[in-house]
C-alpha positions in Angstrom: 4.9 -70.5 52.4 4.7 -67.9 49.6 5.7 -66.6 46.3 8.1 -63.7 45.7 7.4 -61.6 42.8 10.9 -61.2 41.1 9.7 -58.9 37.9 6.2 -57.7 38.9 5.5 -57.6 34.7 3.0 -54.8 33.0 0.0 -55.3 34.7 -0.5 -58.0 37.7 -3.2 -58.5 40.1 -5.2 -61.0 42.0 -9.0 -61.3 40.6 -11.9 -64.3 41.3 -14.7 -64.1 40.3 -15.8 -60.4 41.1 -18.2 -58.8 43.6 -21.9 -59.8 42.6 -24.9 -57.5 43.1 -23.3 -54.2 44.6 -23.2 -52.2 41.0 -26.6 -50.4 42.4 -24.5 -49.2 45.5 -21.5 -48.1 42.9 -19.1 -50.7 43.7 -17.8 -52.2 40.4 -18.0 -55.9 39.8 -14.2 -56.7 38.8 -13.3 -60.0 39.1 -11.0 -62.2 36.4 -11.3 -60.6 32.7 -11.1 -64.4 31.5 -13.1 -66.1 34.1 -13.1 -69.5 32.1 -8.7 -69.6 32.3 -9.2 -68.2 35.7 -11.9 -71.8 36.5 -9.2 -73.8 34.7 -6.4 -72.8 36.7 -8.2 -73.6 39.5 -10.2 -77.1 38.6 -6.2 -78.0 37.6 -5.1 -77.9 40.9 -8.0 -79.2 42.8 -8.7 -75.6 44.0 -12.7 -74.6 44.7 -13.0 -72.6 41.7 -13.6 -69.6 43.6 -10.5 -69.1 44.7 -8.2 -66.2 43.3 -5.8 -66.5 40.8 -3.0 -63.9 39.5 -3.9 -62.2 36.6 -0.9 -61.1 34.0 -1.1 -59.5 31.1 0.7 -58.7 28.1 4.1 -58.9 30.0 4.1 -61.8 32.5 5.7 -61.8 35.9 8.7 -63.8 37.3 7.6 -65.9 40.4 10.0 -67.1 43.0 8.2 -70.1 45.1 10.1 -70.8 48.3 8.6 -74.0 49.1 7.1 -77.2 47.0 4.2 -76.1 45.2 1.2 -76.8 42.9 1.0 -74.7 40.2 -1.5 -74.2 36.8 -1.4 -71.3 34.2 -4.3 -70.9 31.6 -5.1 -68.1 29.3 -4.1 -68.1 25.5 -1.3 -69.2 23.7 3.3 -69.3 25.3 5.5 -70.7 26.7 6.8 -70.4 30.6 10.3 -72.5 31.8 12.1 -73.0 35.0 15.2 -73.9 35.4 14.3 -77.9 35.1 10.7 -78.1 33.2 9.5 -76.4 30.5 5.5 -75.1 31.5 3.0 -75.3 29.5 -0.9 -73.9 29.1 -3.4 -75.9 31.0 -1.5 -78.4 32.5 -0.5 -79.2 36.1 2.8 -78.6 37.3 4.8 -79.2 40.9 7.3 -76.2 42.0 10.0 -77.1 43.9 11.6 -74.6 46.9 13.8 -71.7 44.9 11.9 -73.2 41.5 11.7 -69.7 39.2 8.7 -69.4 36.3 9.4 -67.2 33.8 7.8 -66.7 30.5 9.5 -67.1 27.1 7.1 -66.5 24.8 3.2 -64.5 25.4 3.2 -62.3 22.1 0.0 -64.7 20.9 -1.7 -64.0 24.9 -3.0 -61.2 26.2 -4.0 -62.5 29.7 -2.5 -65.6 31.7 -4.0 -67.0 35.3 -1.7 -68.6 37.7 -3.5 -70.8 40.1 -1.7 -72.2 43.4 -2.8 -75.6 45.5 -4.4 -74.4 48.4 -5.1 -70.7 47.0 -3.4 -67.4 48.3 -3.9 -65.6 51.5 -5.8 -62.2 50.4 -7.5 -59.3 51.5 -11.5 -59.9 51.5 -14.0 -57.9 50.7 -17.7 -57.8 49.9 -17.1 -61.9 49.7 -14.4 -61.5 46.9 -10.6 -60.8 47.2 -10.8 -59.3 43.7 -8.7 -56.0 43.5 -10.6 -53.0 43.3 -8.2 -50.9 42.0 -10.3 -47.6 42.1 -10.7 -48.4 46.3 -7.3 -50.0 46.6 -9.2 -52.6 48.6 -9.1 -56.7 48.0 -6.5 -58.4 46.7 -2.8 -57.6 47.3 -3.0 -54.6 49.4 -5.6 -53.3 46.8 -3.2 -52.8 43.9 -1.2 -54.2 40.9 1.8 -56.3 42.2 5.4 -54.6 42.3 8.9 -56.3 41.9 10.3 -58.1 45.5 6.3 -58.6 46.7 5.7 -61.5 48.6 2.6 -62.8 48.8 1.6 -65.8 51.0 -0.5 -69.0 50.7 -2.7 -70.1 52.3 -2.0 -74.0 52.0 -5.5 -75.3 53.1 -5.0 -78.5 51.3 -6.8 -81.4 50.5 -6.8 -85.1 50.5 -6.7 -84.4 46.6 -3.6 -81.8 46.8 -2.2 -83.9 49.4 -2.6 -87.1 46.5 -1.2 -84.7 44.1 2.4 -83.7 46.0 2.7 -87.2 46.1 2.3 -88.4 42.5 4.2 -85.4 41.3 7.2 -86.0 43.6 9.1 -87.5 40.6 8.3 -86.4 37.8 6.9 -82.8 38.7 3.8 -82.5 35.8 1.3 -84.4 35.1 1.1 -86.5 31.9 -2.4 -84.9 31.1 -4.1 -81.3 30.3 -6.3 -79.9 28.6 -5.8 -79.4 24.6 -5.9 -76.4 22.9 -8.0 -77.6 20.1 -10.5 -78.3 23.1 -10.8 -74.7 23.5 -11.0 -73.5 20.1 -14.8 -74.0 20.4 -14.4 -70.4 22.1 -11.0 -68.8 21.5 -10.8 -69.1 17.7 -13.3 -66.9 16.7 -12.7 -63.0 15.7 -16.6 -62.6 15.6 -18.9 -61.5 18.6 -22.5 -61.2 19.0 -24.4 -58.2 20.1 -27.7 -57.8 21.3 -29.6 -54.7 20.6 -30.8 -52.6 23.0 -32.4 -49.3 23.9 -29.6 -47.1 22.4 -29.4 -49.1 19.4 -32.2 -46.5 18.3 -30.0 -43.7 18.3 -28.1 -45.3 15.5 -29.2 -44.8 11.4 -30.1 -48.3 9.9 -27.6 -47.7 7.4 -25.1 -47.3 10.1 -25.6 -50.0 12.2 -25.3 -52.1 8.8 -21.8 -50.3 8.4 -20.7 -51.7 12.4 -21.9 -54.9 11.3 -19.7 -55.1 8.1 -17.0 -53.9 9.0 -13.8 -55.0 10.8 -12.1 -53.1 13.9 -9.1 -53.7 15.9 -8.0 -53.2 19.3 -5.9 -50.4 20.3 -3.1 -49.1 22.6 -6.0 -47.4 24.8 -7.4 -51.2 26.2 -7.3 -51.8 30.1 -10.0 -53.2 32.8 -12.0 -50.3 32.3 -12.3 -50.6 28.6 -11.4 -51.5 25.1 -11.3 -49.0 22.4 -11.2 -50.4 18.8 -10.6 -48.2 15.6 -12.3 -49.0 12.5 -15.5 -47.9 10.3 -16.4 -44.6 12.5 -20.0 -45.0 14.2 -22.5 -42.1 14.3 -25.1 -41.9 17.0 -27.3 -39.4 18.1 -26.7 -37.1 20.9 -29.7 -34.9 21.0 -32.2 -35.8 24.0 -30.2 -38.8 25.3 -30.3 -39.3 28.8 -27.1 -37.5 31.4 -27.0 -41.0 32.6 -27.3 -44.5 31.8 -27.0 -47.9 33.3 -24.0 -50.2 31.7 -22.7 -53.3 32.1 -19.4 -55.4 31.2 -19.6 -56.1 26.8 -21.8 -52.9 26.5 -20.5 -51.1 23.4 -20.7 -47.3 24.1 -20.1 -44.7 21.3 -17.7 -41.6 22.0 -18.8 -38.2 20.0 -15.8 -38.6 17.8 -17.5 -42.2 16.2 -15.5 -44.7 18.0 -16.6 -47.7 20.0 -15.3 -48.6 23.4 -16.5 -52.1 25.2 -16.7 -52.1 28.2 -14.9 -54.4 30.4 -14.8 -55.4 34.3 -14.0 -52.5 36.2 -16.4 -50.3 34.0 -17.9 -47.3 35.7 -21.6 -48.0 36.8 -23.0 -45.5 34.7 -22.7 -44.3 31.3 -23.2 -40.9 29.2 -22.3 -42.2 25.9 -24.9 -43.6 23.2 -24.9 -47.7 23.1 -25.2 -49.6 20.8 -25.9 -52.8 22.6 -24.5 -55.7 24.7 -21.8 -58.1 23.7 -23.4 -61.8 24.5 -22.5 -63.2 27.9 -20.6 -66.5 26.2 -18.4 -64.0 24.1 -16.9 -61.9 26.9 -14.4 -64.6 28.0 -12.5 -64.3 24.7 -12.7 -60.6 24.7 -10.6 -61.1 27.7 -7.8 -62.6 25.6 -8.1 -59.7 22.7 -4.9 -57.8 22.9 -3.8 -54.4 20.7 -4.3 -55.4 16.6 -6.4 -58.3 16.8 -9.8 -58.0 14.9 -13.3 -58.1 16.1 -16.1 -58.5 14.2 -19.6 -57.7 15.2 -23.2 -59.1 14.1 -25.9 -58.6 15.8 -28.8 -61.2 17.1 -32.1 -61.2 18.3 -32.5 -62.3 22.5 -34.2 -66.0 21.4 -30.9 -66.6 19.3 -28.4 -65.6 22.3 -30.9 -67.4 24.6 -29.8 -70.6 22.3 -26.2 -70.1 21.8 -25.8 -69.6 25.6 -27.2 -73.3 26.4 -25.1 -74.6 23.8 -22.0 -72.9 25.5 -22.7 -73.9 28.9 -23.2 -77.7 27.8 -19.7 -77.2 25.9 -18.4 -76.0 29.3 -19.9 -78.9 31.2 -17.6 -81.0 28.8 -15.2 -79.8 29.3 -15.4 -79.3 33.2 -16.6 -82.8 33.7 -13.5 -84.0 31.6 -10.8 -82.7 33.8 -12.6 -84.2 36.9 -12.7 -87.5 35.3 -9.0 -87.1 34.7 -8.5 -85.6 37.8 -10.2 -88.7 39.6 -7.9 -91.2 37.5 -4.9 -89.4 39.4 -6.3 -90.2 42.6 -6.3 -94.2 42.0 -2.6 -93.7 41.0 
């Protein structure tokens, strides 16, 4: 009835889909840094799409699963194995008691979701079970996972999962997925679009045309607080700016020294840095997947534009949503 963590990785923890509407009461929002893996996991193994997955990143855990168990991983580009099967992204896979994942190859991924049939039994709070690290509630005990954890499910299964077991007795994966050209459409791009805002006035015209040229790359210093990029320096002024300002996940702040940070989930409520605007809402999930050297490239649009784009990115994830459950209901004629 659970999974034993057997090499906890660099950096794993349990995330859905974060705590809505408390920011104004200080508590951060959290939640799964790649929330369209973290709904793919889930629609893979017949799992409401709220429920948590296990967030990895960088360096992926080993998972022990002591009884039969189904099991999807989304989230980039590698390679996983047990002993038997080899496990690939976005794809539906059954464990077997004493079955071992491990990852072989994740130096083209920065984050990976795990998603288990019947979800995980976790600490609630605020209507998430989302680790708040800074609280050390939610979650696993309200922290990262450590080697020898074990963590149970909850195994509140369907008539789907129970359909599922059943065709994946024998052969233990299913013969369909989802395609990674299908997910090009928002992965493949190294560009991301910024809206302006009111701190984009604290920035020269010449300088904002600079940010917009030129090319930065993620650094060492990234995490769930933030990303820090290196590239064309960014100056903004300082003089009269307000002690305190509101920010939100994709806000780009400016530190004194010219370099940008974006701001990620687990982003302090409040900012003192100068900003110079807000990564577009359809852009965040593949910031999720941005790990140290990759390029970004910013532009900047107006609200109509990003008003646009956002339609045509929700349609594109209707799709693709309303492909797996077609496939998903051919399995349950089988």
């Amino acid at each position: 009835m659970s999974i034993i963590i057997e090499n906890a990785g660099l950096f794993s923890s349990f995330q859905d889909f974060g705590r809505q509407g408390y920011e104004h009461l200080g508590v951060i929002r959290g939640g799964a840094l790649d929330p369209l893996s973290h709904e793919i996991a889930n629609r893979l193994v017949a799992n409401d799409k709220n429920e948590a997955t296990l967030e990895m990143t960088n360096k992926m855990a080993s998972i022990r699963f002591t009884e039969p168990t189904l099991i999807a991983l989304s989230g980039g580009t590698f390679k996983a194995a047990t002993a038997n099967l080899t496990i690939l992204p976005n794809k539906l896979y059954l464990m077997e008691k004493g079955d071992v994942l491990t990852f072989i190859e994740t130096n083209r991924t920065s984050r990976v979701y795990l998603a288990v049939g019947g979800g995980f039994e976790l600490d609630d709070w605020l209507g998430s079970t989302s680790t708040d690290f800074k609280s050390h509630i939610g979650g696993f005990e309200g922290r990262q996972l450590q080697t020898g954890d074990e963590i149970n499910m909850k195994r509140e299964y369907t008539e789907r999962h129970h359909k599922l077991f059943e065709n994946l007795e024998e052969t233990h994966q299913t013969n369909w997925g989802i395609d990674g050209y299908a997910l090009s459409f928002n992965y493949m791009s190294d560009v991301f679009h910024v809206i302006k805002n009111k701190g984009t006035d604290d920035f020269d015209t010449m300088v904002l045309e600079r940010f917009t040229t030129g090319e930065y790359k993620v650094t060492s210093k990234a995490n769930r607080v933030g990303m820090v990029v290196e590239g064309q320096s960014v100056k903004a002024y300082y003089d009269d700016m307000p002690p305190h300002q509101s920010v939100q996940k994709g806000t780009i702040q400016v530190k004194r020294d010219g370099t940008p940070i974006v701001l990620l989930n687990d982003h302090y409520t409040l900012g003192s840095y100068p900003q110079i605007g807000t990564i577009a809402t359809y852009h965040l999930t593949k910031l999720g997947q941005k790990h140290q050297g990759e390029k970004l490239k910013f532009q900047f649009i107006d609200v109509e534009t990003a008003e646009m784009n956002l339609v045509k990115y929700s349609n594109w994830l209707n799709q693709l949503f309303h492909g797996i459950e077609y496939r998903m209901q051919l399995e349950m004629l089988k």
